[in-house]
C-alpha positions in Angstrom: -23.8 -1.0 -55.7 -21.7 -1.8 -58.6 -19.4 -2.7 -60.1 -23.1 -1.7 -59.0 -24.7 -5.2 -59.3 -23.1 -7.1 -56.3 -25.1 -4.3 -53.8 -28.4 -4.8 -55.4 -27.9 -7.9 -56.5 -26.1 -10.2 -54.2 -23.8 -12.9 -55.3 -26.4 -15.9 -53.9 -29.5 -14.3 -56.4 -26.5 -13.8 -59.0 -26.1 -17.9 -58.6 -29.9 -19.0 -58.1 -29.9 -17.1 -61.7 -27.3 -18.6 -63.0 -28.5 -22.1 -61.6 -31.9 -21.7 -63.4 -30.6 -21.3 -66.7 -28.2 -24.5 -66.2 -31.0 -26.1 -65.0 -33.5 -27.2 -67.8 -37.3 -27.5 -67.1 -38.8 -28.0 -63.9 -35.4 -30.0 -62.6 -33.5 -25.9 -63.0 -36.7 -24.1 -61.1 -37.3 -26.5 -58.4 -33.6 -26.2 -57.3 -34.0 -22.3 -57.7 -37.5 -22.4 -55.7 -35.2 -24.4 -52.7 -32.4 -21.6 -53.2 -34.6 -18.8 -53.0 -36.2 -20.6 -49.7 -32.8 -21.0 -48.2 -31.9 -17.6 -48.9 -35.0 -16.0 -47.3 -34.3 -18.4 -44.0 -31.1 -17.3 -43.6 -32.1 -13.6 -43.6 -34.5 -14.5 -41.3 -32.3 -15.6 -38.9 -30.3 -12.4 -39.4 -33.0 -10.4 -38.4 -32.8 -12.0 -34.8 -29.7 -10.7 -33.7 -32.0 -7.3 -34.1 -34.3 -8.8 -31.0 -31.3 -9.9 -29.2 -30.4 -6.4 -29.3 -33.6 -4.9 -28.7 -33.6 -7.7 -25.4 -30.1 -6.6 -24.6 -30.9 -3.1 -24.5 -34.1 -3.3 -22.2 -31.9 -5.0 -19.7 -29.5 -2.7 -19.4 -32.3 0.4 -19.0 -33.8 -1.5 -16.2 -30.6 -0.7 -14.1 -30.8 2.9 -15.1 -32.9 5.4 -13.4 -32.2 8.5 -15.1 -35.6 9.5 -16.8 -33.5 12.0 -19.2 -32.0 9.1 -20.1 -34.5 7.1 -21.3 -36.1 9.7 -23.2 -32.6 10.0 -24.9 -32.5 6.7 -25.4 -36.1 6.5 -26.9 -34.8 9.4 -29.3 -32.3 7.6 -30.5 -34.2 4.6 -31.1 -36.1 6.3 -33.8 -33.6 7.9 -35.3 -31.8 4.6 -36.0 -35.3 3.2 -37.3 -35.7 5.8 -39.7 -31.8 5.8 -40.7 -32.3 1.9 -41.9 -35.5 2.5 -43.2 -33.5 4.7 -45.7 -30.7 2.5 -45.8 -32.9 -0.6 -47.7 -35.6 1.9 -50.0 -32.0 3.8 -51.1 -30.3 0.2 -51.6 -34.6 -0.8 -53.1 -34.2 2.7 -55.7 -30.7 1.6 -57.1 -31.9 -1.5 -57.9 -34.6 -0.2 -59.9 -32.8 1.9 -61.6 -29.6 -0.6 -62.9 -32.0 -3.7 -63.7 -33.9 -1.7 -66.3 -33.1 -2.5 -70.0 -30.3 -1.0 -71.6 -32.5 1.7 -74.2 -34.3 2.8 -71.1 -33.9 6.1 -69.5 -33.3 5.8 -65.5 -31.4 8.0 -62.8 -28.2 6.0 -62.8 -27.5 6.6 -66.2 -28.7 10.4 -66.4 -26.3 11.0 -63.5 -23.4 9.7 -65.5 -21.3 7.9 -62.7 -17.7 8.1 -63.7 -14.9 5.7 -62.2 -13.6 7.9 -59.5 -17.2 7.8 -58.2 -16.9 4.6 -56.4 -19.6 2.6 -54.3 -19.9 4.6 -51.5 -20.7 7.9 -53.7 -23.1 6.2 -55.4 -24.3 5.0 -52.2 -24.9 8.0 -50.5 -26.4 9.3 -53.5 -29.0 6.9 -52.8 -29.3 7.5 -49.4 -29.6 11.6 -50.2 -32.3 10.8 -52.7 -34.3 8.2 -50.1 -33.9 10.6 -47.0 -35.3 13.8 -49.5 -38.6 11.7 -49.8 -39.0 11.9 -45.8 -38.2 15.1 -45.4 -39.0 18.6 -47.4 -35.5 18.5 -49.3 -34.4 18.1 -53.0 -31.9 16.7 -54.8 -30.4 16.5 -58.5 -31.6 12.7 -58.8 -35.3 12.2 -60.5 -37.6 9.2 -61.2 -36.7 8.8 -65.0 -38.7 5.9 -66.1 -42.6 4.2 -65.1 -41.5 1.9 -62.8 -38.5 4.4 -61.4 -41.9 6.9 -61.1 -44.2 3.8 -59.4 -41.5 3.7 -56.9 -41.2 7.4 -55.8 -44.8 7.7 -55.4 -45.3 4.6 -53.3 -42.0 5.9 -51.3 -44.0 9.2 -51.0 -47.3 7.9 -49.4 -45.0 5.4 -47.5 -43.3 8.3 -46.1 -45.8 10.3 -45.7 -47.3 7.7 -42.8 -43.4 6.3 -41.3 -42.3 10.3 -40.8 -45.3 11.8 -39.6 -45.5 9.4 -37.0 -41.5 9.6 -36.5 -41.8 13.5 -36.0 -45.0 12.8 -33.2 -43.0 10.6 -31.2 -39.9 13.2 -31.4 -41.9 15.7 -30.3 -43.7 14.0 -27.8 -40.2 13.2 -26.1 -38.9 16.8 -26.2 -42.4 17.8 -24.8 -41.4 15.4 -21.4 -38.0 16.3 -21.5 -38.7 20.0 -20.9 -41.7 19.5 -18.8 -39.0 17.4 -16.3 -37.5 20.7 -15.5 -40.1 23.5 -15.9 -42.0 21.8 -13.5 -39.4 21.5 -10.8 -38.9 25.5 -11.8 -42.4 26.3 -11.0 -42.8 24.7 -7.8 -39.5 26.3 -6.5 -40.5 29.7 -8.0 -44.0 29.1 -5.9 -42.1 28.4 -2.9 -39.7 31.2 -2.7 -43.1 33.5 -2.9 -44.6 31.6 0.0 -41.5 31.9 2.0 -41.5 35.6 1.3 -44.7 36.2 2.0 -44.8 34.4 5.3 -42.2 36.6 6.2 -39.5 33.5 7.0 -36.5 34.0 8.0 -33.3 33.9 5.5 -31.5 31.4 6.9 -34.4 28.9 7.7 -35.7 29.9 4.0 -31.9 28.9 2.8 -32.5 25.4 4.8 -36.1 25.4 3.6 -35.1 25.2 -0.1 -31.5 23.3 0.7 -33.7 20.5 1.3 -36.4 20.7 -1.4 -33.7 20.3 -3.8 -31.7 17.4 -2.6 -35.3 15.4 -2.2 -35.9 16.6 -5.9 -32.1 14.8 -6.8 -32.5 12.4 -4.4 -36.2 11.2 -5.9 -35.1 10.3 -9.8 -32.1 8.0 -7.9 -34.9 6.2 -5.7 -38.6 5.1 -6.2 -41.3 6.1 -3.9 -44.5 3.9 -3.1 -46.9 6.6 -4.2 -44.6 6.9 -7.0 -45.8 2.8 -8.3 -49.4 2.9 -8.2 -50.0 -0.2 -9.2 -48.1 -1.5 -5.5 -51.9 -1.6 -4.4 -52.7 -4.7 -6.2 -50.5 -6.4 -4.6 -51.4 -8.8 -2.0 -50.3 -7.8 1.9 -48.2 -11.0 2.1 -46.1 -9.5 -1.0 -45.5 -5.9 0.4 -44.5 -7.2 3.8 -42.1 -9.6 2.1 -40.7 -6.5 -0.5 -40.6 -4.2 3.0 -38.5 -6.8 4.9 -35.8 -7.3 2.1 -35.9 -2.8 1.4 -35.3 -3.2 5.6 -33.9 -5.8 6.9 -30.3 -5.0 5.4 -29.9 -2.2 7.6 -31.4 -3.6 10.7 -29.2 -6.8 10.8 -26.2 -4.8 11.7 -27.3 -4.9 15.1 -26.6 -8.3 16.7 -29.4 -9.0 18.3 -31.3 -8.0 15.6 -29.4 -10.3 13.6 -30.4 -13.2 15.7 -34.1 -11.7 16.2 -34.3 -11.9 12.0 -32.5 -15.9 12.4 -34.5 -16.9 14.6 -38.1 -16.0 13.4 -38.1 -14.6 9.5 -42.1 -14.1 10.3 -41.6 -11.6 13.1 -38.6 -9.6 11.0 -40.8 -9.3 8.3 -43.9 -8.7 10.5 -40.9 -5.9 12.4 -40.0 -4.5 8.6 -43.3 -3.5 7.8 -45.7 -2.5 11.0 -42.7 -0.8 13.2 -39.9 0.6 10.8 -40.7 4.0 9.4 -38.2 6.0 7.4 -37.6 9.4 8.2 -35.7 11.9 5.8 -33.5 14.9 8.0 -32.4 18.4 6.2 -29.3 19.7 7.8 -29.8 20.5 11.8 -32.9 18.9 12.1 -33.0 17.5 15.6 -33.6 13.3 15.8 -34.5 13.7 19.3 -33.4 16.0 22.4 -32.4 15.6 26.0 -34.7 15.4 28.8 -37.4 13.8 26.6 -38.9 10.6 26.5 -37.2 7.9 24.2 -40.1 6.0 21.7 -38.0 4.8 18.9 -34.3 3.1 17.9 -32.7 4.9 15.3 -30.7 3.5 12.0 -28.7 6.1 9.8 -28.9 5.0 6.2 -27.9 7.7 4.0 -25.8 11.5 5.2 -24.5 11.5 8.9 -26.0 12.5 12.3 -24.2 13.8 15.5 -24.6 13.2 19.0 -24.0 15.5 21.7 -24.8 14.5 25.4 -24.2 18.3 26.8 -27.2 20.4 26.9 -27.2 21.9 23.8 -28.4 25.7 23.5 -31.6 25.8 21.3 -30.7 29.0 19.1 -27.1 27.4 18.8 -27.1 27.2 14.8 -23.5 26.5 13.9 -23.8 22.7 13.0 -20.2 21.8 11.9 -18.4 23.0 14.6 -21.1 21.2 17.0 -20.2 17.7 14.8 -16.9 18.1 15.2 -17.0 18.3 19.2 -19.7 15.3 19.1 -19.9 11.7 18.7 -20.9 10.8 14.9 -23.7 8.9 14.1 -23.0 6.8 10.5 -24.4 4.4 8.1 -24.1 1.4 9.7 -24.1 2.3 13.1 -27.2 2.9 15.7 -28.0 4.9 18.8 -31.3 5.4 21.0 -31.6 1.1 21.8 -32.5 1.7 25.6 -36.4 2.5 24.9 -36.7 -1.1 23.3 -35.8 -2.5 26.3 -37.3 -0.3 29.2 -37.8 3.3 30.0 -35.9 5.6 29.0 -35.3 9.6 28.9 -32.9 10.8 26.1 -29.6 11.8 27.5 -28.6 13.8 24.9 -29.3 15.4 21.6 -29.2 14.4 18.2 -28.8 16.2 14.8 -28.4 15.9 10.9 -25.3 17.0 10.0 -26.0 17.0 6.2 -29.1 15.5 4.9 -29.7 12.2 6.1 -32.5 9.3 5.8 -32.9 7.1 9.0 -35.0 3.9 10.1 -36.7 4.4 13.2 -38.0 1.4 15.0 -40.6 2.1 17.4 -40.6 0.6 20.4 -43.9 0.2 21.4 -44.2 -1.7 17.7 -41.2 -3.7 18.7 -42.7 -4.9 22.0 -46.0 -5.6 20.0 -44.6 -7.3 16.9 -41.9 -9.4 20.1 -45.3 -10.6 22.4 -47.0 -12.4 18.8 -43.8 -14.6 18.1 -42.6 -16.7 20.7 -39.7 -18.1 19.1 -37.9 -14.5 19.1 -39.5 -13.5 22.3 -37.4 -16.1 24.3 -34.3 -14.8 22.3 -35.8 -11.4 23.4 -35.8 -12.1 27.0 -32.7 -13.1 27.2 -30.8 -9.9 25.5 -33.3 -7.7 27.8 -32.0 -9.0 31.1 -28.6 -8.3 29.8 -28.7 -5.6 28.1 -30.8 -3.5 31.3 -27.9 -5.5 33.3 -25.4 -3.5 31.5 -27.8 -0.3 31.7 -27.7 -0.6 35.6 -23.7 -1.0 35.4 -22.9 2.0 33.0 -25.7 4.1 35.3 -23.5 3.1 38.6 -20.6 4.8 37.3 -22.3 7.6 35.7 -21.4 6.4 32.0 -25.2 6.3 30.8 -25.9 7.5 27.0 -27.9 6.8 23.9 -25.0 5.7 22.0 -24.7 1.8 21.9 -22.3 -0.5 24.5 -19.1 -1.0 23.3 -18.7 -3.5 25.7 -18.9 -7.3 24.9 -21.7 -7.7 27.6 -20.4 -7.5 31.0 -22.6 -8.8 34.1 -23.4 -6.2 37.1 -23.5 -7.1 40.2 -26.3 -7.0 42.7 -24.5 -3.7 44.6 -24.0 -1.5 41.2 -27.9 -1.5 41.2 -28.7 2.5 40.8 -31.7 4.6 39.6 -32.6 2.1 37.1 -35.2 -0.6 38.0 -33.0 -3.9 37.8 -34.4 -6.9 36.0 -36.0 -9.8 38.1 -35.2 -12.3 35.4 -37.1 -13.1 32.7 -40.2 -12.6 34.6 -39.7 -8.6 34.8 -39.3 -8.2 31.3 -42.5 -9.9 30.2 -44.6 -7.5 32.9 -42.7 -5.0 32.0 -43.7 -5.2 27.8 -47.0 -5.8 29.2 -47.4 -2.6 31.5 -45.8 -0.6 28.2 -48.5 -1.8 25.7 -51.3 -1.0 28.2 -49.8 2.3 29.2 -49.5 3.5 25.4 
């Protein structure tokens, strides 16, 4: 603003004025005509750094998964729009008013700006006048002349459109932002009456609604399939490929899975998505038990499980002091290989110690998915024979569990042969996959 002209009117109009009347006939106004084009280029270009920012900022949203958030962000999006929307009519109103002759009446020169009110008063003055016409305010500052008047009004209808839509939007995001939580309110509400009227127990109730609320944290961090619709369009090539990569991370910490997924990528991915199911645990939930039959290899991925290979009494209820007498089962670790491999009865029993998501690989599956790829089924046979090798050993001197081998793979001999039916090669392992898929 003034010194009020160099705000309204910038110094590069001041000069294409100042050009035109050096310039004499249509030499002077050709050379402003180029000016004037220059000058609306380069505030073009300006404008991009707005697009960059706009690019910039949907980047950095796609790593966020917060849906409060978003809807914050989204708020403040339209807040900013409206600010500098404001910003150029208040910067638009001053001008009117200061390029109007000197006789004529206008706002600036009814206010009576004094020195000590320096650009930014008269600035926000502006702003206070332009921001009134959005909202139902007022202000000492009115349109004083026709073309001061022309302005106002088409401010008003102008308004009338940007603000209405502006206060839609606004209330549209508040509307989602409460709904977020009243509807997680509703459906806990709803199941604390079902648990009372089913007469549950309080301590399986307290378990009960433990774990409805860490799958209600635990689904804004992660995305669910039925949560994407639009998955279904997708060809089956595509989901196998997106459920070997969501997979396969976990289930190469296992050597020989490691070399399984080496040595054929087409029978990991084929693994990832037709025998790999993911199973979420509350706190105590039993994995498996002793004394049944083993179907599946399990992966930890998120909490911690415990083993215990003593009976374990069913009633028993007192989970941390049973972890801390156990073997732990973490992230990154495995237990329950044996049914891949050959028959197998669970020696032990396994619990969630806190809530817990695991990958279970079912065995059955595995033997199907094995038998279709050759290249991985000769790597197969080969781990088998040492692997139940090992079995045999650890059974002759009564060290048998459903936790993994720590040793490096040592070879029994044909003596240590107990209960367990020793391999005959590579033969044995291929009737024995066979006899599995036609017994289940």
């Amino acid at each position: 603003f003034g010194r009020a002209a160099p705000l309204a009117r910038p110094r590069a109009l001041q000069e294409c004025r100042a050009l035109a009347l050096r310039g004499r006939g249509g030499a002077g106004l050709a050379r402003l005509g180029k000016s004037l084009r220059f000058i609306r280029v380069a505030r073009s270009l300006r404008l991009l750094r707005l697009v960059k920012l706009q690019i910039l900022l949907d980047k950095v949203l796609e790593n966020v998964d917060s849906q409060h958030l978003h809807i914050a962000v989204d708020m403040m999006k339209g807040v900013v729009f409206v600010v500098g929307l404001n910003h150029v009519i208040a910067c638009s109103w001053y001008a009117v008013s200061i390029n109007q002759p000197e006789d004529t009446p206008a706002w600036v020169r009814h206010i009576h700006f004094t020195p000590e009110h320096d650009i930014s008063y008269r600035y926000l003055t502006s702003l206070h006048w332009s921001l009134t016409q959005f909202t139902p305010a007022s202000m000492e500052v009115f349109p004083r002349n026709t073309y001061e008047r022309l302005f106002a009004v088409c401010v008003l209808l102008f308004a009338l459109l940007v603000f209405s839509s502006f206060l839609s939007s606004i209330t549209t995001l508040m509307t989602q932002l409460r709904s977020l939580g009243s509807k997680h309110n509703k459906q806990m509400s709803a199941m604390r009456k079902y648990l009372r009227k089913r007469l549950i127990s309080q301590s399986l109730s307290m378990r009960v609604l433990k774990f409805v609320e860490y799958k209600h944290r635990t689904n804004y961090a992660e995305i669910r399939d039925c949560d994407v619709p639009i998955l279904n369009v997708l060809s089956e090539q595509l989901r196998m490929e997106m459920a070997q990569e969501i997979c396969e991370p976990k289930l190469v910490l296992h050597p020989f899975l490691q070399k399984y997924s080496s040595q054929g990528q087409l029978a990991m991915r084929s693994l990832c998505t037709r025998a790999v199911r993911r199973q979420s645990l509350s706190i105590g939930d039993v994995v498996f038990d002793r004394g049944v039959r083993a179907e599946a290899m399990i992966f930890p991925i998120v909490g911690r499980l415990y083993y215990t290979q003593a009976s374990v009494d069913e009633e028993d209820s007192d989970v941390e002091s049973n972890a801390h007498a156990s073997s732990a089962v973490s992230p990154g670790q495995w237990c329950s290989e044996p049914p891949l491999w050959t028959e197998w009865t669970h020696l032990g029993r396994l619990n969630a110690w806190r809530h817990s998501e695991v990958l279970a690989v079912d065995a059955t599956k595995f033997a199907q998915v094995t038998l279709r790829h050759h290249a991985v089924f000769r790597c197969a046979l080969v781990y088998c024979a040492e692997y139940v090798e090992r079995l045999n050993l650890r059974a002759s001197m009564g060290l048998l569990t459903d936790l993994p081998d720590d040793s490096d793979g040592c070879k029994a001999a044909d003596d240590l042969f107990d209960a367990l039916a020793p391999p005959e090669g590579l033969r044995r392992f291929w009737v024995q996959l066979m006899d599995r898929l036609g017994r289940r």
